[in-house]
N, C-alpha and C positions, 0 to 999 in steps of 0.2 A: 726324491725329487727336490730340487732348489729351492728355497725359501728366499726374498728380500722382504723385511722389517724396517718401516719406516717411521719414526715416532720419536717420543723424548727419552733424554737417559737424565735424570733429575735428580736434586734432591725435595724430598719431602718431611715438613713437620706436622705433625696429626697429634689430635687429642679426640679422646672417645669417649663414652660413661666408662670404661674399663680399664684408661691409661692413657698418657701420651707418650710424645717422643721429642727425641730432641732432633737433629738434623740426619734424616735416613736416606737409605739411596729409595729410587723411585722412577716414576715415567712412566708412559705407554708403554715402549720398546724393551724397556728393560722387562714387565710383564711380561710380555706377549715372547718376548725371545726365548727367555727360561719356558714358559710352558712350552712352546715350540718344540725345545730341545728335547722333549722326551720322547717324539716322535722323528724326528730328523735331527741330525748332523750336520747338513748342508745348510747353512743358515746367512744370510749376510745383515746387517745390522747399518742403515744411513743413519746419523743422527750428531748432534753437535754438543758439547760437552767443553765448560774452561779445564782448566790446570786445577784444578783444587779438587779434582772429584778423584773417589782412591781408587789405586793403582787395582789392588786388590781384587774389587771387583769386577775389571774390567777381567783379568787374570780370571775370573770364576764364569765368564764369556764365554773366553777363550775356551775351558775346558770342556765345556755344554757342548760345543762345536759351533760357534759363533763366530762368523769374520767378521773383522770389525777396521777392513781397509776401507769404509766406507763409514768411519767414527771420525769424527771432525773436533782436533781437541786445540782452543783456542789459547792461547800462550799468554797471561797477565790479564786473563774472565776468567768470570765467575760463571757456573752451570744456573741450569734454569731453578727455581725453587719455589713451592709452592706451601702454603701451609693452612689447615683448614682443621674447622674442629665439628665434629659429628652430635647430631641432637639424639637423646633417649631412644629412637627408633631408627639409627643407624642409614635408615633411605634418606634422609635429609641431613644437610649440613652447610655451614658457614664457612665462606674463605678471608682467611683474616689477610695472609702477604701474599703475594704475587711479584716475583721478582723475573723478567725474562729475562734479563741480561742475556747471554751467548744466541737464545731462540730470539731476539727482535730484529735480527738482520739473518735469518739461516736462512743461507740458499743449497737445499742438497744437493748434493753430486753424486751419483750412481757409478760405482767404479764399473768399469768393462766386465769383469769377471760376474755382477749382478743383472746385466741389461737383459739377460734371456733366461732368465728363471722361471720359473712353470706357475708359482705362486707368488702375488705380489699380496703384504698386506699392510693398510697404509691406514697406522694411526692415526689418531687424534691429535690431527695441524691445521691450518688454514686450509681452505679450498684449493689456493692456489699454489700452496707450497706440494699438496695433496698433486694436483694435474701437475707440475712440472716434471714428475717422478715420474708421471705414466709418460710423460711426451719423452724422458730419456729413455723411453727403455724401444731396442731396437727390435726387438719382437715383441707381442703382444704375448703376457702372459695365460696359463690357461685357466688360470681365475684370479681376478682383484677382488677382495674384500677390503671394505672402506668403514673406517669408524669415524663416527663424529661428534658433536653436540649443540644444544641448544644456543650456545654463545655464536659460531658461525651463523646457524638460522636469522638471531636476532643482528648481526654485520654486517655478511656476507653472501646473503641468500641467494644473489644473482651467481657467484661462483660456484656455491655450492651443489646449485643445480646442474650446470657445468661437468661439475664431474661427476655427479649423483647418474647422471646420463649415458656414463662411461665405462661403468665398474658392473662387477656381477653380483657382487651381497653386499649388501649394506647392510649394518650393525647400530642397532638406536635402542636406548631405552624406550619404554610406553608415553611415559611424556613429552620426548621428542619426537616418538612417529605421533602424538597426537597434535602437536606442533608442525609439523612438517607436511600433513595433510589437512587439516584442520578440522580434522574428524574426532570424535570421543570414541566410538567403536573401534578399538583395535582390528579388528576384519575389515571394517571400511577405509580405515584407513589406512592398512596392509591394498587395497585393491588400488588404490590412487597411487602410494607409492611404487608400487610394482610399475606402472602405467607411466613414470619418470624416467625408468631406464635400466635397475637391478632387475635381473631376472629374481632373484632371492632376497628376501625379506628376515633376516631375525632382528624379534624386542625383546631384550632382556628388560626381567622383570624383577631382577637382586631375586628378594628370599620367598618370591612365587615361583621361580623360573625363569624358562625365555620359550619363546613361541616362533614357529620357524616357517613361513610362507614362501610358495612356490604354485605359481599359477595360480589354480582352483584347486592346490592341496594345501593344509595345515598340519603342524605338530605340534604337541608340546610336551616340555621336557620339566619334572617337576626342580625344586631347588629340593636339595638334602638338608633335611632337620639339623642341626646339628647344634651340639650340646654349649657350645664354647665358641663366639665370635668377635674378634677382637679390633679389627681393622677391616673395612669393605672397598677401600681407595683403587686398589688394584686388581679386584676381581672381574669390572667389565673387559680388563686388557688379558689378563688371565684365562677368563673365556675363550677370547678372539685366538689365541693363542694355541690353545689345545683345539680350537675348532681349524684352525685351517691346518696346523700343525698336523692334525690325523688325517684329513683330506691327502695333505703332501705326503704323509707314509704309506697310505693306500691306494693314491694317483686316479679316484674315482670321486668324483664331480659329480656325480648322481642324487637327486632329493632323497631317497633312498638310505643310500652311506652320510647325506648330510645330515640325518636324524640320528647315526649314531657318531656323527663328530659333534652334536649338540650335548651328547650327554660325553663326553671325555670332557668337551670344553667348560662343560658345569662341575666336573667331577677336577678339573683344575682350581677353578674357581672357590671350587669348598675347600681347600688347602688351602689359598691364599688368606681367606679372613680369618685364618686360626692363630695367624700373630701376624704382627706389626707389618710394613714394608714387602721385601721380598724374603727374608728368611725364612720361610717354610717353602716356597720352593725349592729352595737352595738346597739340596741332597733329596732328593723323592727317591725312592726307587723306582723300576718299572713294575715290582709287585705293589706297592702303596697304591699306584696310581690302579692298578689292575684291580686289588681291593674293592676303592671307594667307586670305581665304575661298579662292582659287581652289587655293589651298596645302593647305585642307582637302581639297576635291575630288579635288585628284593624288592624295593619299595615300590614300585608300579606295577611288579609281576603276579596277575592274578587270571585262573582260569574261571571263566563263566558258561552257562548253558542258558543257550536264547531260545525262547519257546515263540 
């Protein structure tokens, strides 16, 4: 099944208790693509990028099976660049630079070859740069998932809504669905935003998990222990990534199979924070990933007798 990915291709500079970096690649898209690609091939990739970003890895796109006629690379700009340094407890963190350059004027364009793709999934952008994608696409996807954050809520809350009204999952942390509804209960506030216009609700929770709402059903998917975590910057896109990404290899939309694309898409996401940027995605196998799913499985699989 088709894939279109719409989000940033960046650079990012990060510092952790564990180390920093100096100027690495980075973005939504670029997360979300790579994890993609270990479920599909059909990928298409909108996103805006100057001349200074390397050749290289666009080249390592390309290989994943990522088209990227739908890569907008600006000729004398600079790409977008973000740089941010993480506290003791890796859930919070400070942004020191912020630079849009190429993103403060992108208008995507959706080449022909992505208008009718079965899955649309549309990082973390403005509201409105978010709805233009859907308004080009000439058939209606057979699932949008939407990621967002708190910075839109506190801007653009009237857009936001806009297209939060139009899409089928929505993707938020705990603190932005408790922002977004204005509830502390994650259940109640999972019932108000259902009641906005996603049929489907997941809150990623980083190193609790994420919880996955649908109607009057709940799930949830624990986060894997893991011994060694070095960078968390990419793992909500990571997630997003392998969650829709297995949906599009299986072509089943059901809450059902979306409780076992919640655990690929976490079982992405624990590869991601074991080093820096994107380089641990970058060569997975399909046993590595097959593995650390089965890693999911041990740790919650137990039998009980109910008296």
């Amino acid at each position: 099944m088709s894939l279109l990915v719409v989000g940033t291709v960046a650079f990012d500079a990060i510092e952790t208790p564990f180390g920093k970096t100096d100027k690495i690649v980075g973005g939504a898209a670029s997360y979300i693509a790579l994890a993609s690609s270990y479920f599909t091939k059909n990928i298409h990739l909108v996103s805006v990028i100057g001349d200074d970003f390397p050749e290289s890895f666009l080249n390592t796109l390309k290989k994943e099976g990522v088209n990227l006629d739908g890569l907008e690379i600006k000729k004398g700009e600079k790409s977008f660049f973000w740089s941010g340094k993480y506290h003791n407890d890796l859930n919070s963190r400070d942004t020191l630079i912020t630079e849009l350059n190429v993103l403060a004027d992108f208008k995507p364009i959706v080449p022909p070859a992505a208008k009718e793709v079965e899955f649309l999934m549309l990082g973390n952008l403005a509201p409105a740069v978010q709805m233009s994608v859907i308004n080009q696409m000439t058939k209606r996807p057979k699932l949008i998932v939407l990621d967002t954050m708190n910075f839109w809520m506190d801007i653009a809350m009237d857009e936001l809504m806009k297209v939060i009204a139009v899409i089928d999952v929505l993707t938020i942390n705990d603190a932005e669905a408790r922002q977004l509804s204005g509830e502390y209960s994650l259940v109640k506030a999972a019932q108000k935003i259902l009641k906005m216009g996603p049929k489907t609700l997941v809150i990623k929770k980083g190193e609790h998990g994420a919880l996955l709402f649908h109607a009057d059903e709940v799930f949830f998917a624990p986060a894997l222990p893991l011994e060694e975590v070095y960078d968390p910057t990419g793992a909500g896109d990571s997630f997003a990534g392998g969650f829709i990404g297995y949906l599009a290899k299986t072509k089943d939309i059901s809450f059902e199979n979306m409780k076992n694309a919640i655990i690929f898409g976490s079982a992405l996401a624990s590869f991601t924070v074991e080093k820096f940027g994107t380089e641990r995605l970058i060569g997975l196998s399909q046993k590595d990933v097959e593995e650390r799913v089965q890693e999911f499985v041990d740790l919650v699989q137990f039998d009980i007798a109910l008296y």
